[in-house]
C-alpha positions in Angstrom: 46.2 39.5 7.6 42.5 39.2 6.8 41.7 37.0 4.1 40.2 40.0 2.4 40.5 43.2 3.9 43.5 45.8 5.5 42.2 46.4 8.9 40.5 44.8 11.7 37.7 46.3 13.9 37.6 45.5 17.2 34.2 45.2 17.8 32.2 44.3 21.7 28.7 44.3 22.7 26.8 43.4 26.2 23.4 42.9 26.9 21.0 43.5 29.4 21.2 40.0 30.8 23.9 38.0 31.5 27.3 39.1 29.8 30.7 37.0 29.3 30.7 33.5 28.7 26.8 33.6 29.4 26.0 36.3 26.8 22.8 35.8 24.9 21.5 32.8 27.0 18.9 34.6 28.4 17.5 36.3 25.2 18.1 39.7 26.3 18.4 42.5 23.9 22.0 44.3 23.4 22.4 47.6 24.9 26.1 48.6 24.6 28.8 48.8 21.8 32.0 49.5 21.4 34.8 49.4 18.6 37.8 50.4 17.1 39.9 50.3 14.2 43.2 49.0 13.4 45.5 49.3 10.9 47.0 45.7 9.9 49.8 47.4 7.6 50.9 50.8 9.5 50.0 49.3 13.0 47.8 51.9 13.8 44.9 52.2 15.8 41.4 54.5 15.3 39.3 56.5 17.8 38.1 54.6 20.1 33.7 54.6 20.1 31.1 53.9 22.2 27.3 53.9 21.8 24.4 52.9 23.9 21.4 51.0 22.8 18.1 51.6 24.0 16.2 47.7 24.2 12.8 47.6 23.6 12.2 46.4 27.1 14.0 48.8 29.5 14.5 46.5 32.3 18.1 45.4 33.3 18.9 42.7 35.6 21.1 43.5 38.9 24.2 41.8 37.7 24.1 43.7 34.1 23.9 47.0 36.4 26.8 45.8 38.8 29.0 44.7 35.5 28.5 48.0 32.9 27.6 50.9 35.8 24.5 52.1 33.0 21.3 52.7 34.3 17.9 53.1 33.0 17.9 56.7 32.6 21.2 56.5 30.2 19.5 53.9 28.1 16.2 56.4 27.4 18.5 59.0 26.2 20.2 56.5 23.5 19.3 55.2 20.4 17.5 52.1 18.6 19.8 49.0 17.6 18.9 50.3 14.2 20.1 53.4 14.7 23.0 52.4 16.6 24.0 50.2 13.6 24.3 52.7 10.8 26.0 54.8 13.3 28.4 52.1 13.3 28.7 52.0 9.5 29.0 55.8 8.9 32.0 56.2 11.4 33.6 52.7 10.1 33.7 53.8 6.5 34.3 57.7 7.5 38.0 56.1 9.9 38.8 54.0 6.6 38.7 56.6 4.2 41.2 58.7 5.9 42.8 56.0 6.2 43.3 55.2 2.9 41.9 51.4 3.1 38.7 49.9 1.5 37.6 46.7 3.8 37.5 45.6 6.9 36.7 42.7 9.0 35.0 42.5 12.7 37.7 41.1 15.5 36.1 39.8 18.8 37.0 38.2 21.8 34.4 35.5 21.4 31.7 34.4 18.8 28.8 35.4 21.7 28.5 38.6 20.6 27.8 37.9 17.0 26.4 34.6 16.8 24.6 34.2 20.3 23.2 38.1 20.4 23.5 40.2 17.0 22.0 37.8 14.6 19.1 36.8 16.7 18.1 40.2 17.6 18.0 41.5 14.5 16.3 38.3 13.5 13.2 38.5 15.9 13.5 42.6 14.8 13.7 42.0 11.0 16.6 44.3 10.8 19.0 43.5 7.7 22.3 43.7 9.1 25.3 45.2 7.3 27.4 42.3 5.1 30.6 42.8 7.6 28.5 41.4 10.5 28.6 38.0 8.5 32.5 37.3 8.7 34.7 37.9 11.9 38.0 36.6 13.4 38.4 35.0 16.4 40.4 36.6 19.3 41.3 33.8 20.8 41.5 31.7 18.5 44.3 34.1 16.7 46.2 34.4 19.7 46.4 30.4 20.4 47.6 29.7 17.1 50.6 32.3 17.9 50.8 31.1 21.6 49.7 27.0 21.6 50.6 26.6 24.9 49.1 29.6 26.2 46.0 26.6 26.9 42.5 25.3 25.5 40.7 28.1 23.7 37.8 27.8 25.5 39.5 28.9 28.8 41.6 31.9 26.8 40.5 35.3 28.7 41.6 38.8 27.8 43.6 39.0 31.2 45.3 35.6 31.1 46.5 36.1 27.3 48.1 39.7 28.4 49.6 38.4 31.4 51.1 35.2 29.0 53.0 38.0 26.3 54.3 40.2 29.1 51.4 43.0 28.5 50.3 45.0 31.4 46.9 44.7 31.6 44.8 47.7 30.9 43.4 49.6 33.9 40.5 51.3 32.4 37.1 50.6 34.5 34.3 51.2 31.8 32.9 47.8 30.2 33.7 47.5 26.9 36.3 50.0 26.7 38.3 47.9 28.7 37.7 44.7 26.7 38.5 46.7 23.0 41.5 48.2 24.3 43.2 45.0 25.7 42.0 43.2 22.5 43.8 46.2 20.8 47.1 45.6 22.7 46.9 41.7 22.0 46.5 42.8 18.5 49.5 45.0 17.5 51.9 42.8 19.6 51.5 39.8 17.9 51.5 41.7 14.7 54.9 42.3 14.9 58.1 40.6 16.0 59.1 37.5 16.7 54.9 36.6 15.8 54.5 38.4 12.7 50.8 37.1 12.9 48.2 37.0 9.7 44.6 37.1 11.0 43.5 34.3 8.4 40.7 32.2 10.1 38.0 34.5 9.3 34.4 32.2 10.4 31.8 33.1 8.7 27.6 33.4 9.0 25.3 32.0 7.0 23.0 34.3 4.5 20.2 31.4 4.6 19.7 28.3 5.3 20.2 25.4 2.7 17.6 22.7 2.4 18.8 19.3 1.0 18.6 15.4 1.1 20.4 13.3 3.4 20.9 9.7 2.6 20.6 7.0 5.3 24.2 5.7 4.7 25.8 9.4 5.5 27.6 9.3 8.5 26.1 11.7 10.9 28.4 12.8 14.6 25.8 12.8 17.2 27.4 15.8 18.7 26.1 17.8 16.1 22.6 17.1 16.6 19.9 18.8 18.9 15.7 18.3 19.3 13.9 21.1 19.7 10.7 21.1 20.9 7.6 23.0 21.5 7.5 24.1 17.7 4.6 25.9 16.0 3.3 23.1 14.3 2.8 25.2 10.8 6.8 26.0 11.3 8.6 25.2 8.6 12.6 24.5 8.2 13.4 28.4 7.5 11.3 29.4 10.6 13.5 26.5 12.5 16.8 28.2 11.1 16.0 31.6 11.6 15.4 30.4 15.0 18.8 29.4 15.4 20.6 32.6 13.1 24.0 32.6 13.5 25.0 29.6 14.0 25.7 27.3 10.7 22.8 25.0 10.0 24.3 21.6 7.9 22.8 21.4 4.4 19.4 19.8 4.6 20.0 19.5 8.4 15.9 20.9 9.7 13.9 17.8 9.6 10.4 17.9 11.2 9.2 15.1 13.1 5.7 13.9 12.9 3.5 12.3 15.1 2.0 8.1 14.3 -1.0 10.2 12.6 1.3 11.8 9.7 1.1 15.3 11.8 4.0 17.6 13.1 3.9 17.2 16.8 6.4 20.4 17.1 9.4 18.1 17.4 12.8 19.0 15.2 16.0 17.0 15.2 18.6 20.1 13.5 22.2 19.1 12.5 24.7 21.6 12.6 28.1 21.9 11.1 30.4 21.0 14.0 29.8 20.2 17.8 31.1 24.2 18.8 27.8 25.4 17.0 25.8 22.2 18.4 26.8 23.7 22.1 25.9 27.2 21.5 22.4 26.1 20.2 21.9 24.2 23.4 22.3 27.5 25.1 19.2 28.8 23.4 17.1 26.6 25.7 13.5 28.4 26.0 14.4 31.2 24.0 11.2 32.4 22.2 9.6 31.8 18.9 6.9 34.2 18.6 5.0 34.1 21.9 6.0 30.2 22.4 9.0 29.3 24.1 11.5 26.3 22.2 12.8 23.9 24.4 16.3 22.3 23.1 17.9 19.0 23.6 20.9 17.0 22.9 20.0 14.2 20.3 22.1 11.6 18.2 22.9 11.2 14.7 21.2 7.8 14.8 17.8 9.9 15.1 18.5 12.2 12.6 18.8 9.9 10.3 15.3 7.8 11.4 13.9 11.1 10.6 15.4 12.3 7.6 17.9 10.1 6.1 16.1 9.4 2.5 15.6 6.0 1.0 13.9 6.6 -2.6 15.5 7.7 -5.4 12.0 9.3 -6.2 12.4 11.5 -3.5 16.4 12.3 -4.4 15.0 13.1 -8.0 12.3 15.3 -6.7 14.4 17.3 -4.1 17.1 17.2 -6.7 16.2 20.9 -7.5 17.9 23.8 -5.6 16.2 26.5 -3.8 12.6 25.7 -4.5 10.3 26.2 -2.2 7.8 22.8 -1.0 4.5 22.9 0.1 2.2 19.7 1.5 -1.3 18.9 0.4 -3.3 16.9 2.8 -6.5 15.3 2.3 -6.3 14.6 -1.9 -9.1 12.8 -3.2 -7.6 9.2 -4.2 -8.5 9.6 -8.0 -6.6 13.2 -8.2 -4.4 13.2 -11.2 -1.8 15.8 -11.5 -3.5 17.3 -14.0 -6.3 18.6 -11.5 -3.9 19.1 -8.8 -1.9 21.6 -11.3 -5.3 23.6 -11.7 -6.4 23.3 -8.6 -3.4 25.6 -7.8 -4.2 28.1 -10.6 -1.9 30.4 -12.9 -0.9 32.1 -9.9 0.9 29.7 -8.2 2.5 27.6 -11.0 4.1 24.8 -10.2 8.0 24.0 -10.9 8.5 22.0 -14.2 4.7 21.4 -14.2 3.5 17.8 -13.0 7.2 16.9 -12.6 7.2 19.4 -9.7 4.3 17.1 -8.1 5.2 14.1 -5.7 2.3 11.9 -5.0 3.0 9.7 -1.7 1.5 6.1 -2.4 1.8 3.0 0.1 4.0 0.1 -0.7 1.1 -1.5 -2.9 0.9 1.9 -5.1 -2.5 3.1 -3.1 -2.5 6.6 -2.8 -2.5 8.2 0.9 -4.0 11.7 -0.5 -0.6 13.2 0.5 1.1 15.2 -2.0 4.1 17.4 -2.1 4.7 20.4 -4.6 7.5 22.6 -5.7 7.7 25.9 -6.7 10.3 28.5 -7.5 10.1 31.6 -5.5 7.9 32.4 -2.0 5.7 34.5 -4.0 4.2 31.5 -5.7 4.2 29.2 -2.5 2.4 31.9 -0.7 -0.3 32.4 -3.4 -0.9 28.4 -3.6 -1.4 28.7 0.6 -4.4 30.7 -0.1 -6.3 27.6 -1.5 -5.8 26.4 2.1 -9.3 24.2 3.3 -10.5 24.5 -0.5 -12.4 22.1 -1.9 -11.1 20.1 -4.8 -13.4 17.5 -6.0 -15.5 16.8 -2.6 -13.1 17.4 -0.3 -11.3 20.3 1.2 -7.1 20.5 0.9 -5.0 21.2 3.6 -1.9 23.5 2.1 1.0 24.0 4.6 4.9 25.0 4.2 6.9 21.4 4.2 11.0 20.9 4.1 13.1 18.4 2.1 13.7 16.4 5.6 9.8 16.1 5.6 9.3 14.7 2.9 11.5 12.2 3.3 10.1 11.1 6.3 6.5 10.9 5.0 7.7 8.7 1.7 10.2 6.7 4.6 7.3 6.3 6.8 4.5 5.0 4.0 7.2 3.1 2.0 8.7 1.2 5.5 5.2 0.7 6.6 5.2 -3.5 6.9 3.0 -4.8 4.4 0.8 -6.0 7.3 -0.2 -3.2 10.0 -0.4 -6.2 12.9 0.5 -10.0 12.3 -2.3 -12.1 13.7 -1.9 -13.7 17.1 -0.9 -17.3 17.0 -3.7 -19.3 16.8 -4.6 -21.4 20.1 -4.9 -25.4 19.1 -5.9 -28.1 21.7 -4.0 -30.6 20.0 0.3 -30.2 18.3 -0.1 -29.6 14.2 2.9 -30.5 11.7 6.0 -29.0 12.2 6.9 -26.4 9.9 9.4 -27.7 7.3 13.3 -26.7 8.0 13.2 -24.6 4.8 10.6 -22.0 6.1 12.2 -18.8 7.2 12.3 -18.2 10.6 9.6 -15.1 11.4 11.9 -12.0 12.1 11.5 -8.5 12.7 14.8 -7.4 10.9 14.1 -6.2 7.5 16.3 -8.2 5.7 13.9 -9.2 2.9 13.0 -7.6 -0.2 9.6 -8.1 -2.2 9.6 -8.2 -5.8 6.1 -6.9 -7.3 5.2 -6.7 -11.0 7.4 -9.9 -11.8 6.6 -10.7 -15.8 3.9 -14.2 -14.9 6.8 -15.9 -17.4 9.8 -14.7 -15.5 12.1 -17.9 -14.3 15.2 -18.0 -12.5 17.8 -16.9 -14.6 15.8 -13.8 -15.3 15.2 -12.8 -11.5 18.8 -13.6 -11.0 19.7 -11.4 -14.0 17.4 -8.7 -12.4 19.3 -8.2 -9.2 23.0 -8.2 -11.0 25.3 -7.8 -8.6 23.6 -8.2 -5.9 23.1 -12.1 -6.2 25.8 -12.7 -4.0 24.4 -11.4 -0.9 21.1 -13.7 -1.6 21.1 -16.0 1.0 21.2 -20.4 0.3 17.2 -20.9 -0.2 16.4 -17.5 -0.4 14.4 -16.9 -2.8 10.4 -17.9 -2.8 7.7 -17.2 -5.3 4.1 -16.6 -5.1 1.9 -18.5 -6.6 -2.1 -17.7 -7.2 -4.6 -19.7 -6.0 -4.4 -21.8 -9.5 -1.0 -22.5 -8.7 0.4 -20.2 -11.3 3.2 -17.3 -10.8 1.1 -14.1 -9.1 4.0 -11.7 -10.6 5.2 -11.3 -7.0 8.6 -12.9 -5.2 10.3 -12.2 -1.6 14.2 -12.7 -1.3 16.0 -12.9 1.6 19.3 -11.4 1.8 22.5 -11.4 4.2 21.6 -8.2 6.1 19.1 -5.4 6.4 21.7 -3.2 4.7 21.6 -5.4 1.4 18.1 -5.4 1.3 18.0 -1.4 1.7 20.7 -1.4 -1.2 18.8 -3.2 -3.5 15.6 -2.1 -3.2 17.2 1.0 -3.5 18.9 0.2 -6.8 16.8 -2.3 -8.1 13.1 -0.6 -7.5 11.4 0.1 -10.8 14.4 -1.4 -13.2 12.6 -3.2 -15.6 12.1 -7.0 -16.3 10.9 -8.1 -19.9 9.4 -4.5 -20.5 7.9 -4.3 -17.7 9.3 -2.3 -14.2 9.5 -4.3 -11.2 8.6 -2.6 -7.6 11.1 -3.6 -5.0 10.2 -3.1 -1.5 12.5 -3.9 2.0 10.2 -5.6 4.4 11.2 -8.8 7.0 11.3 -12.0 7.4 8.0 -11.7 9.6 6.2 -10.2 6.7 7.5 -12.3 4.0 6.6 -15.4 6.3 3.0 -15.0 6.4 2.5 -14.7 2.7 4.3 -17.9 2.7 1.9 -19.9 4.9 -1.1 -19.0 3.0 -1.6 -15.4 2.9 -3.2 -13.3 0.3 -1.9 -10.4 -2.0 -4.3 -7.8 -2.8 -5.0 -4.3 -3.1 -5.4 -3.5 0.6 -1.9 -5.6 1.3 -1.8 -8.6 3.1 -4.7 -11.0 4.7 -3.5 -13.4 7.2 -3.3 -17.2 6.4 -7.1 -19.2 5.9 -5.4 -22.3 7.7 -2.5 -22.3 10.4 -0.7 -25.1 8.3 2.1 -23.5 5.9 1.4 -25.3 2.5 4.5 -25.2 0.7 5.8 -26.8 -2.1 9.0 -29.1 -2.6 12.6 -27.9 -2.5 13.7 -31.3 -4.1 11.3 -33.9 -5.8 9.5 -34.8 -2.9 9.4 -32.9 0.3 8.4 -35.0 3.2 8.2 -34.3 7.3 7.4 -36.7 9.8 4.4 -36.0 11.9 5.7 -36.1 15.7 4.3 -39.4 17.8 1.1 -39.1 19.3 -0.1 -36.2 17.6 -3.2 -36.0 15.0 -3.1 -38.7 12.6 -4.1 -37.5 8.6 -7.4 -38.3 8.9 -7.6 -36.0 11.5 -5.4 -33.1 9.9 -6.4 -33.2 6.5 -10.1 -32.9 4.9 -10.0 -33.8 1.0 -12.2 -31.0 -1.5 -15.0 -32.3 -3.6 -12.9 -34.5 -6.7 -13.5 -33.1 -9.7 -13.9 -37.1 -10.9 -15.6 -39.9 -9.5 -12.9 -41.4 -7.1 -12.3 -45.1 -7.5 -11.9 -47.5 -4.5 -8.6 -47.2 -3.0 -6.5 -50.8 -2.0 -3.3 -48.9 -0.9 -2.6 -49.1 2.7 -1.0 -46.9 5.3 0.8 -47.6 8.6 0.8 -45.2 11.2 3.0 -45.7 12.6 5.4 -43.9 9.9 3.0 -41.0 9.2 4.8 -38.9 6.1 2.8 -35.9 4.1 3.7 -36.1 1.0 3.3 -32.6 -1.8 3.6 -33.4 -5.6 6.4 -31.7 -7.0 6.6 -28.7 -9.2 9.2 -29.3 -11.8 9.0 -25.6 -13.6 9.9 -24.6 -10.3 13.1 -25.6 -9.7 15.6 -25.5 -12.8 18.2 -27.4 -11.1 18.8 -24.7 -8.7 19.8 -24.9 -5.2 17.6 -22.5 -3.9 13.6 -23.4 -2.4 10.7 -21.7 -4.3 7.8 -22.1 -2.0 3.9 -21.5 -3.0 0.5 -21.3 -0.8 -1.8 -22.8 -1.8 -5.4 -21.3 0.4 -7.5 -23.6 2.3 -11.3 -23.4 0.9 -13.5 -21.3 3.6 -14.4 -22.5 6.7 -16.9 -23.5 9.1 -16.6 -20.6 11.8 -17.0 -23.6 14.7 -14.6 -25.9 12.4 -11.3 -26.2 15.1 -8.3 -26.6 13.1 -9.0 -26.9 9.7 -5.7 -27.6 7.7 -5.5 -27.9 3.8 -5.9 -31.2 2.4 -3.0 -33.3 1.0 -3.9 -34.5 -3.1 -2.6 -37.5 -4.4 -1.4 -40.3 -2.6 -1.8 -38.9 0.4 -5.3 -38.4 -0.2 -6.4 -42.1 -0.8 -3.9 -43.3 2.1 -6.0 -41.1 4.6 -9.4 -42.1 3.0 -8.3 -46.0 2.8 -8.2 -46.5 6.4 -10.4 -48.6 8.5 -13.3 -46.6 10.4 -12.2 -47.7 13.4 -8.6 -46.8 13.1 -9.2 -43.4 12.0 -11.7 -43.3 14.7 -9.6 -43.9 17.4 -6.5 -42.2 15.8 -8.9 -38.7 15.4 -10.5 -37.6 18.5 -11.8 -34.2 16.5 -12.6 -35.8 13.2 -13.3 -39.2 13.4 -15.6 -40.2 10.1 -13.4 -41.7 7.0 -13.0 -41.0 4.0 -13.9 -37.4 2.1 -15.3 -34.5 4.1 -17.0 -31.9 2.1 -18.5 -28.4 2.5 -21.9 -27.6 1.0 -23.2 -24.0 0.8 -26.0 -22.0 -0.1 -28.1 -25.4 -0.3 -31.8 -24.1 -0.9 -33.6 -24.7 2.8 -35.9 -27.1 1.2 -33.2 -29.8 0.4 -33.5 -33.1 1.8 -30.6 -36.1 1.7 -32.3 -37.7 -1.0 -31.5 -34.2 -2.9 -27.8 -34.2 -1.8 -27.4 -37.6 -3.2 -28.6 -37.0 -6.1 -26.2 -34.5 -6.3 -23.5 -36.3 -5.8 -24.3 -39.6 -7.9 -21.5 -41.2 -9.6 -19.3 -40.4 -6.4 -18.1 -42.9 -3.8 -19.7 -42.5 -0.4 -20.6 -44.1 2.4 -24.8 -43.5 2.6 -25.0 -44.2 6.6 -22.5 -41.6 7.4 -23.3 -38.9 5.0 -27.0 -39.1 5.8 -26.7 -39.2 9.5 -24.9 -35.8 9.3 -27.1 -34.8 6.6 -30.1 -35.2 9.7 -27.7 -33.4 12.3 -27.4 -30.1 9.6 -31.1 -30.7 9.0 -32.0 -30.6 13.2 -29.8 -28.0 13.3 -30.4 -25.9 10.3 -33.5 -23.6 12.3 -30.1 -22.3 14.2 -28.2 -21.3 11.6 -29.1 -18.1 9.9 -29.3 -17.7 6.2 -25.9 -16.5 5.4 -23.8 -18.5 8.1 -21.1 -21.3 6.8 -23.3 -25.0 6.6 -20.8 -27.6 6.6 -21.7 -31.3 5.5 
C-alpha cells in the first residue's frame, strides 16, 4: 500500500484547453474534477464526486467542448478553484471518517494533472494548496510494475491496461467519470490475487525551491537542462521556480545568465532532477510570467556549468549557509569597506553574521568592480534592504536587486577568469626577420593551462614554491615554471607555472589560492599560456593588469649557464638589433673581434636562479622608452656582446645594418633644455668614448629638426 496512508483517492481534472496527453500545454485554467475513494484494506470503494470549476476566463476551446459536453452556461453556475478545493477536502475527510481511516494519498492516471495544471494554477492564483496535493501515485506506473510487459509507460492508456487484465472496459460517457471509474477497476484488481499489489512509489512535489552551489567537476546529464528565455530581468531564482511549480527543480539548479556588461539579459539555464521532469518543462513553452510570455529550450549540461558551476572556495564558503536570502549591490564606490556597506543597509535590514555575510567581487589583481553580494536571513529583511534601491552611498547611488547562488557564481567565475589582459596586442609588423624566439619559450595558447602565483615572499626559491604546490608538483610540466623579475632584475613576488592540463591548473588554483608562503598568503589564478607569454617577453605587472611588451624581442634569461641562439643568415646583424644604454663607467677601447659570420647573442647567467634544477626560470628585463619613429627597437645585449657589436669596423656594420648603420653606442637624450648646443652635450658626456664626427652630425640633424618636434615628444640622439 501507500507508503503512509490506508486509502487511495482517485483523483482527475481537465481543463479548458487541450486535455490528455496535452493537458496544461496551453496554460489554460482547470474546470472539471472528479474523485473517489478507495479502501486499500476492505477493497472498498466511496461515492463517486464531481464538481465544476468556473475559470477566470470563461472561454473554452472547440475540442474541450467536443471532449467533456460542458458549456459556458454550466461553468457560470459553479464555483471558484478555491472553492472547489475545500469542497474536495470536506467530503475527503467526511468519506474517511466513516470509514474509519486517517490518511490518504492522491492516485492518477498521469502526473499532467498535478504537475502540469494544479500547481501552476494555484501558483499564478496564490492559492495554498492542501498538503495531499504534494504526493501522489502513479497509475501507470503501478500497473507496469504488476504487468511489465503490458509495454513502455509512456504509451500505458486506461483502455489498453483494462483490455490487458481481462476488464471490460467501462461504458460510462461523462469525462472524468469515465477515467475514475476505470482507474477504480484497475485498482481493486490488482489489489488482490495473483497481484497482491502495494501502491509504494508515491512521487512527490516540492514545497520550495532549494538554492545551492554547483561545482564545475559535477557531472551534469544534458537531458536535464532547459534555457528559458524572455525573463523579467529583476527575476530572481524563486520567481524562475515558481515558474516551473510542480516539477522538481535540482538543488541550486536556477542560474541567471548575464549579458558581456555584467547584466541579466533574461536568459536561465534550470536543471532539473531527471529528463521526465526536463520534458514536461519543455511543454511550458510561452506560458506566461506576469504579462510576459517565457520561451523554453533544450540546453546541455556543458552550459549549465559555464554558467553556474563554482570555482572559488570564497564563494562555496559564502553560499555555505542555508536558506538565506542574497541580494546584489551594483555601482559601490571602490573605497567602500564593509563597515559602510553594513550601515548603509541600516538596522532594518541586518545582514547575516555581519560583514561575514558581505562578498565583495574584486578582479584577478584584487581591484574592486563595485559589485557586492549580501546575505540575509528571512525576505523580510531582503525586502527592507531593496528599499535603499538608487540611494546614494558616498557619491554614488546603489543598485539593490534579488540575486541567486548560481549568480553569484557566475559574476566571481566571470571577473576571476577574466585573462589578465582584455586584448593581446597585434603582432607587430617588421620590414626585416628579428631573433628567433628561444626553444624554451612557451608556445602562446589559448588553453588555460597555466596558473599565476601573486604575493610570492621576494626571498622565496625553489624548494619553497615546490613545497607550496604539494602534491601537485607532479603535474608541473619539464621547464615549467618562470619567475618575474622587476626592472632591477630582482624577484617581483609573482611566478606563472605551466601544468599538464587546464584541469590541473583549475585544481590548484583551486586548492592552492590564498595558502600561505613564509607568512604571507599567496593568490593563485588559472590563466594561459597566451597570457603568461606576454609577461615573459617584457610585459609589465601593475595595478591595472598587464601592459604589453616595450620591445618585440623576448629578453629572457639562461636555462643553463649560457643561453645562446643563432641569428638566421641574412637577417640583421647586432649592430643593427641591439642599441647599448648610456654605461654607467667610462667604456675602455674594445680589441675583441667578432665574425659574422657566426652571429651568437649571448645573456649573462643568473646563478640564484637556477639551484641545480631542471626546470627554466625566465625574467624580462624592459627596453628603455622609445623614439615613436624608432622601427624595431630591441633591448640591448651587456657584456660581451656589447663590445663585440661596438668593436666592428664602420663599414662592416654599415653595410651589415641597412636601418642602423653608425657604430658603436646609441643613446637617447631627453628633456635637453632647447638652448643646448653639441658643445653642451659633450660636455656632458666627457670622460666617455665617442666618436665626435658622428655624434655631432646627428647632434645638427636633432638640432634642424628640433622646431618640428613639440616640447614633450621623444628626442632621440
Amino acid at each position: 500500500m501507500a507508503s503512509h496512508s490506508d486509502t487511495l483517492v482517485v483523483f482527475f481534472g481537465a481543463t479548458a484547453g487541450a486535455n490528455g496527453g496535452k493537458l496544461g500545454s496551453d496554460e489554460r485554467e482547470i474546470i472539471l474534477l472528479v474523485w473517489q475513494i478507495v479502501d486499500l484494506h476492505e477493497k472498498k470503494v466511496g461515492k463517486l464526486q464531481r464538481c465544476l470549476v468556473k475559470p477566470d476566463t470563461l472561454e473554452l476551446t472547440d475540442q474541450c467542448k467536443e471532449e467533456t459536453g460542458l458549456t459556458l452556461e454550466d461553468l457560470v453556475k459553479a464555483e471558484p478553484l478555491d472553492k472547489v478545493l475545500q469542497q474536495f477536502q470536506q467530503s475527503v475527510s467526511s468519506e474517511l471518517k466513516c470509514l474509519g481511516r486517517s490518511s490518504y494519498t492522491l492516485c492518477v492516471n498521469s502526473p499532467l494533472v498535478i504537475r502540469q495544471a494544479l500547481h501552476p494554477e494555484a501558483s499564478k492564483k496564490n492559492l495554498v494548496l492542501p498538503e495531499c496535493f504534494f504526493s501522489f501515485v502513479d497509475a501507470r506506473k503501478e500497473f507496469h510494475k504488476c504487468c511489465p510487459n503490458a509495454g513502455p509507460v509512456q504509451k500505458l492508456e486506461l483502455a489498453s491496461m483494462l483490455e490487458y487484465v481481462g476488464l471490460p472496459a467501462v461504458s460510462e460517457q461523462m469525462m472524468g467519470v469515465r477515467e475514475v471509474s476505470s482507474m477504480v477497476q484497475l485498482t481493486l484488481h490488482i489489489l488482490a490475487e495473483p497481484y497482491n499489489h502495494e501502491f509504494s512509489c508515491v512521487e512527490t512535489v516540492k514545497y520550495k525551491f532549494d538554492s545551492g552551489t554547483c561545482s564545475k567537476t559535477e557531472p551534469v546529464d544534458s537531458e536535464t537542462v532547459i534555457r528559458a528565455r524572455g525573463l523579467p530581468w529583476q527575476s530572481s531564482d524563486q520567481d524562475i521556480a515558481r515558474f516551473f511549480k510542480g516539477l522538481s527543480i535540482a538543488k541550486g539548479g536556477v542560474a541567471l545568465c548575464l549579458n558581456a556588461q555584467g547584466r541579466r539579459n533574461g536568459e536561465a539555464l534550470v536543471r532539473f532532477i531527471n529528463s521526465e521532469h526536463r520534458d514536461l518543462a519543455l511543454e511550458r513553452h510561452k506560458h506566461h510570467m506576469g504579462s510576459r510570455y517565457i520561451e523554453v529550450y533544450k540546453a546541455t549540461g556543458e552550459e549549465f556549468l559555464k554558467i553556474a558551476g563554482g570555482t572559488s572556495n570564497e564563494v562555496a564558503q559564502f553560499l555555505s549557509k542555508e536558506n538565506q536570502v542574497i541580494i546584489r549591490m551594483r555601482g559601490l564606490p571602490f573605497t567602500a569597506t564593509p563597515q559602510e556597506v553594513v550601515s548603509f543597509l541600516g538596522t532594518e535590514s541586518p545582514v547575516t553574521d555581519g560583514t561575514e555575510g558581505l562578498l565583495f567581487v574584486k578582479y584577478p589583481d584584487g581591484r574592486p568592480t563595485g559589485d557586492a553580494f549580501v546575505l540575509f536571513s528571512c525576505e523580510e529583511y531582503a525586502q527592507n534592504a531593496l528599499k535603499k534601491h538608487k540611494q546614494i552611498l558616498g557619491k554614488r547611488y546603489i543598485e539593490l536587486f534579488r540575486s541567486t547562488a548560481a549568480e553569484v557564481q557566475q559574476v566571481l567565475n566571470r571577473y576571476m577568469s577574466t585573462p589578465l589582459i582584455s586584448t593581446l596586442p597585434p603582432s607587430p609588423i617588421v620590414p626585416v626577420p628579428v631573433l628567433a624566439s628561444p626553444s624554451f619559450l612557451p608556445a602562446a595558447s589559448s588553453t588555460r593551462d597555466c596558473v599565476r602565483l601573486r604575493g610570492l615572499p621576494y626571498t622565496a626559491g625553489i624548494e619553497d614554491i615546490l613545497e607550496f604546490m604539494g602534491e601537485h608538483t607532479v603535474d608541473i610540466k619539464p621547464h615549467g615554471v618562470h619567475m618575474v623579475l622587476n626592472q632591477q632584475g630582482r624577484p617581483s613576488g609573482d611566478a606563472f607555472i605551466q601544468m599538464k592540463s587546464s584541469d590541473k591548473a583549475f585544481m590548484v588554483a583551486q586548492k592552492c589560492h590564498k595558502k600561505t608562503m613564509k607568512d604571507r598568503y599567496v593568490e593563485v589564478f588559472q590563466c594561459s599560456t597566451e597570457e603568461m607569454s606576454i609577461v615573459l617577453m617584457g610585459g609589465t605587472l601593475n595595478r591595472s593588469g598587464l601592459s604589453p611588451p616595450p620591445c618585440k624581442l623576448p629578453c629572457l634569461s639562461p636555462p643553463t649557464a649560457y643561453a645562446a641562439f643563432p641569428t638566421p643568415p641574412a637577417i640583421l646583424s647586432e649592430a643593427a638589433l641591439y642599441q647599448p644604454p648610456l654605461l654607467a663607467a667610462p667604456r675602455p677601447p674594445q680589441t675583441t673581434t667578432h665574425s659574422p659570420a657566426h652571429t651568437l647573442a649571448y645573456y649573462p647567467p643568473h646563478p640564484h636562479l637556477y639551484m641545480n634544477m631542471n626546470m627554466n626560470y625566465t625574467a624580462y628585463y624592459p627596453s628603455p622608452p622609445v623614439s615613436p619613429s624608432t622601427v624595431s627597437y630591441f633591448a640591448a645585449p651587456p657584456g660581451a656582446m656589447a663590445a663585440a657589436v661596438a668593436s666592428q669596423p664602420h663599414h662592416a656594420a654599415a653595410a651589415a645594418s641597412p636601418v642602423l648603420p653608425q657604430p658603436g653606442a646609441l643613446v637617447r637624450m631627453q628633456g635637453l633644455p632647447y638652448n643646448t648646443g653639441v658643445k653642451d652635450i659633450l660636455s656632458f658626456f666627457q670622460g666617455y668614448q665617442y666618436a665626435p664626427d658622428e655624434y655631432s652630425g646627428m647632434v645638427q640633424m636633432s638640432e634642424q629638426a628640433r622646431s618640428l618636434i613639440q616640447p614633450k615628444e621623444w628626442l632621440c640622439l
